[in-house]
FISE-901176 format. One line per 4 residues: number of its first residue (from 1); for each residue x, z, y of N, C-alpha, C, O. Coordinates in pm, 1 decimal, padded with zeros to 6 digits. Each point is the difference from the previous one (the first is absolute). Layout:
<recs>
NUM = X Z Y X Z Y X Z Y X Z Y | ... .
</recs>
This chain:
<recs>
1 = 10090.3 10180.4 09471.6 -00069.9 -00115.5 00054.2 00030.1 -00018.6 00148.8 00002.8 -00116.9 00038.4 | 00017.1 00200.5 00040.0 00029.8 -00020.9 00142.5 00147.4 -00043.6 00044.4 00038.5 -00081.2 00084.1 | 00044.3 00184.5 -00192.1 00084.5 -00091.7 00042.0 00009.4 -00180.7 -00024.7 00046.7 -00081.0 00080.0 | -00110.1 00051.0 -00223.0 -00006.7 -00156.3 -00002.7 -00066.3 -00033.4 00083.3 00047.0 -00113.6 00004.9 .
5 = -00132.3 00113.3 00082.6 -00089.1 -00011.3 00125.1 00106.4 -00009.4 00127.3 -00019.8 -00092.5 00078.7 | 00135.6 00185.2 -00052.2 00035.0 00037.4 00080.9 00145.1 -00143.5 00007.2 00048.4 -00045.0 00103.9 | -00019.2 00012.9 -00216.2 00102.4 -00084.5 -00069.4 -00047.6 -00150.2 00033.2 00066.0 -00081.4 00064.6 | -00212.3 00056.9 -00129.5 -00034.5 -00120.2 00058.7 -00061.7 -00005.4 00147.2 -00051.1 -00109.3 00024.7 .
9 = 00044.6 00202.6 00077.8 -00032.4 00017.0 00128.1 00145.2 -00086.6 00039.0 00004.4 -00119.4 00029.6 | 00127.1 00226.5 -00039.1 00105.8 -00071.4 00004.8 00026.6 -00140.0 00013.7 00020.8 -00058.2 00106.4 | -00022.5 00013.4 -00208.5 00007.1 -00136.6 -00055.1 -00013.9 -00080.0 00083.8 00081.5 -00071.0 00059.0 | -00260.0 00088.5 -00047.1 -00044.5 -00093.4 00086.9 00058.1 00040.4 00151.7 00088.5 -00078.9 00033.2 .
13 = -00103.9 00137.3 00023.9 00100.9 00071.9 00119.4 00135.7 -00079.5 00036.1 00025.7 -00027.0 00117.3 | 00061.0 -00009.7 -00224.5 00134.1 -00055.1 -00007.2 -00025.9 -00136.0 00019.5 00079.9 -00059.9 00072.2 | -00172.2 -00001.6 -00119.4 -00067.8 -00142.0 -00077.7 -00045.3 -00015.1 00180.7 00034.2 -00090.9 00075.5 | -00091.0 00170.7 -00053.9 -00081.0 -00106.3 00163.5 00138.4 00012.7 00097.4 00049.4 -00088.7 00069.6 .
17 = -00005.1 00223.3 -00087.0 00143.0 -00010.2 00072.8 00097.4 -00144.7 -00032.4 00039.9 -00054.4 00102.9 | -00016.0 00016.0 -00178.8 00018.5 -00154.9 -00076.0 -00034.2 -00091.1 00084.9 00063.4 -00076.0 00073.2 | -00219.8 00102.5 -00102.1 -00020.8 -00134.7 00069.4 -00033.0 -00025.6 00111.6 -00003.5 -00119.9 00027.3 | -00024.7 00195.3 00055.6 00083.9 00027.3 00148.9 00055.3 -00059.7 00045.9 -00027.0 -00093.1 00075.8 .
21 = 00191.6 00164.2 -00139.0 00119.2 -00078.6 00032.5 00039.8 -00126.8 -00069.3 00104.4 -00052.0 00039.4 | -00170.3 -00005.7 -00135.8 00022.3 -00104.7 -00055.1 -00119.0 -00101.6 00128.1 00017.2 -00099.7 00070.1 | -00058.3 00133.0 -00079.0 -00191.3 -00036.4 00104.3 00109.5 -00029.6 00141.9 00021.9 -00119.1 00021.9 | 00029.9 00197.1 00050.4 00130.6 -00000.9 00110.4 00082.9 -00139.2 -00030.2 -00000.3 -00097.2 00075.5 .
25 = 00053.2 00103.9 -00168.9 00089.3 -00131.7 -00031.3 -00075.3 -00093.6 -00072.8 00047.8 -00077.9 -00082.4 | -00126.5 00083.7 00103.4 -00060.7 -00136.0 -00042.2 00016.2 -00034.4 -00102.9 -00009.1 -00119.5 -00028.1 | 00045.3 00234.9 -00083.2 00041.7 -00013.6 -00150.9 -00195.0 -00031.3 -00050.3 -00050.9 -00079.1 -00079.4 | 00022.5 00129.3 00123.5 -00203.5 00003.5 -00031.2 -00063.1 -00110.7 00094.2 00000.9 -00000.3 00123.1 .
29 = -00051.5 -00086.2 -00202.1 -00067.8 -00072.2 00169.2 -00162.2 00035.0 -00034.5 -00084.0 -00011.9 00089.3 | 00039.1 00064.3 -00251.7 -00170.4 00012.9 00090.9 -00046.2 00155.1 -00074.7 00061.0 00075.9 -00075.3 | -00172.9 -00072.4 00125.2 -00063.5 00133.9 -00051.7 -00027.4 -00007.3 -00161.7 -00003.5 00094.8 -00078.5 | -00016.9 -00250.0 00048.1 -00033.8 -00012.8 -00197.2 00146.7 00039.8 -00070.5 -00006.3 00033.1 -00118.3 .
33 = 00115.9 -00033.9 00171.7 00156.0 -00015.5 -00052.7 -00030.5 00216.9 -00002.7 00006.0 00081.6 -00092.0 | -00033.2 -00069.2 00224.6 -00014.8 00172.4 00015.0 -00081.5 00047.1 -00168.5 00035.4 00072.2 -00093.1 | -00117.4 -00129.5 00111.8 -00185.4 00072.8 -00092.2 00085.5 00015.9 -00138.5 00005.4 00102.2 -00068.4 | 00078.3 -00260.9 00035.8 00037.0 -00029.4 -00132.2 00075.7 00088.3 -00035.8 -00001.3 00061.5 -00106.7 .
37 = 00087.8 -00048.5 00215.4 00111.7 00147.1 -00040.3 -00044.7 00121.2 -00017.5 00082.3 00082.1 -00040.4 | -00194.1 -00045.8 00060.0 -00070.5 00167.7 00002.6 -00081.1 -00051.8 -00146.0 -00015.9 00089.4 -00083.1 | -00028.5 -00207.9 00052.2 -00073.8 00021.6 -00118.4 00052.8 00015.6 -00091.1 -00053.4 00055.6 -00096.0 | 00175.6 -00099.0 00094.7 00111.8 00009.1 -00104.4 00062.5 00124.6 00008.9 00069.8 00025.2 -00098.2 .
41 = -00071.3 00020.2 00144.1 00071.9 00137.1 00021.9 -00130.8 00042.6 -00081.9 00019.3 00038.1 -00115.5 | -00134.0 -00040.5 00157.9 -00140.9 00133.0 -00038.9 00016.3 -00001.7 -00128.5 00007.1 00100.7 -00070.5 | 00005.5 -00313.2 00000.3 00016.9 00068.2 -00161.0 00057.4 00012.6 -00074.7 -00022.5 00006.2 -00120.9 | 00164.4 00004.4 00214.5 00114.8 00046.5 -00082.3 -00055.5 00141.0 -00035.8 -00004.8 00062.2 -00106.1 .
45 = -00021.3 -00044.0 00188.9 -00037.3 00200.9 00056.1 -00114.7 00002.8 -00086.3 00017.0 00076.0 -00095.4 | -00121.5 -00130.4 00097.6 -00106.6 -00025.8 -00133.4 00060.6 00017.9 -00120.2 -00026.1 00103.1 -00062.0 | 00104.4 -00185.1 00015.0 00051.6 -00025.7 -00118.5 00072.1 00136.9 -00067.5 -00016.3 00054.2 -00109.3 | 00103.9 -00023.0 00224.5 00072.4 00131.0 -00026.0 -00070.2 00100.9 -00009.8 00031.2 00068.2 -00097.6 .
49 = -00115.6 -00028.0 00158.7 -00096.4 00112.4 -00023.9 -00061.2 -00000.8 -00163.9 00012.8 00076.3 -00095.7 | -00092.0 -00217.0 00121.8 -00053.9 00009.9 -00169.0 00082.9 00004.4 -00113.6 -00035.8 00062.1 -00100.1 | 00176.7 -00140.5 00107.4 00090.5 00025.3 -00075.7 00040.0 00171.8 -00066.2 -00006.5 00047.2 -00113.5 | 00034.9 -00008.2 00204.1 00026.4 00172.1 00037.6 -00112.9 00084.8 -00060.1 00029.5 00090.2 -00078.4 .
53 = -00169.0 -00116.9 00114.3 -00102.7 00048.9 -00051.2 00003.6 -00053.5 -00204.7 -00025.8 00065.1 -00101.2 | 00043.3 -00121.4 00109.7 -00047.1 -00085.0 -00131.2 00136.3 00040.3 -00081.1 -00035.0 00019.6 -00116.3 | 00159.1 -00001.6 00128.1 00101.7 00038.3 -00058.8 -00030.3 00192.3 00014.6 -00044.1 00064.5 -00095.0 | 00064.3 -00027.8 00174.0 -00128.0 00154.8 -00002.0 -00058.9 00054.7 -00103.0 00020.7 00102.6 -00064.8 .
57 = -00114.9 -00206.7 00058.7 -00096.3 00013.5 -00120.9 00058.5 -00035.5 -00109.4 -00051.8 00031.9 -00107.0 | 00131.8 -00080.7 00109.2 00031.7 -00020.8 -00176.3 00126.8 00103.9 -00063.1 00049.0 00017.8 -00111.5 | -00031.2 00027.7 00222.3 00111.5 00103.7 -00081.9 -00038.4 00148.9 00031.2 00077.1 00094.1 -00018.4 | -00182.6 -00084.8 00059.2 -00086.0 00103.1 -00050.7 -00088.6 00018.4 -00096.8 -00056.2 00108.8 -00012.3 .
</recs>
């Protein structure tokens, strides 16, 4: 579990590094364009977790 903890720490880590430098060039112009990109990321990362859990369980 920590390391998946440690994996999506990452993630997001890379993701603000992103938008930063995208935020720099003016590739981003507001903070809602920022939010949208981290929520989408969370449920990808949502999705994958329960996926993982739920495939887990069935082949045990």
């Amino acid at each position: 579990m920590e390391k998946a903890v440690l994996k999506i720490l990452l993630t997001f880590a890379i993701l603000s590094a992103i938008c930063c430098a995208f935020w720099q060039l003016r590739w981003l112009t507001s903070a809602r364009e920022i939010a949208t990109l981290f929520a989408i990321t969370g449920g990808v990362i949502a999705i994958d977790l329960a996926w993982a859990s739920l495939r887990k369980k069935m082949q045990s």
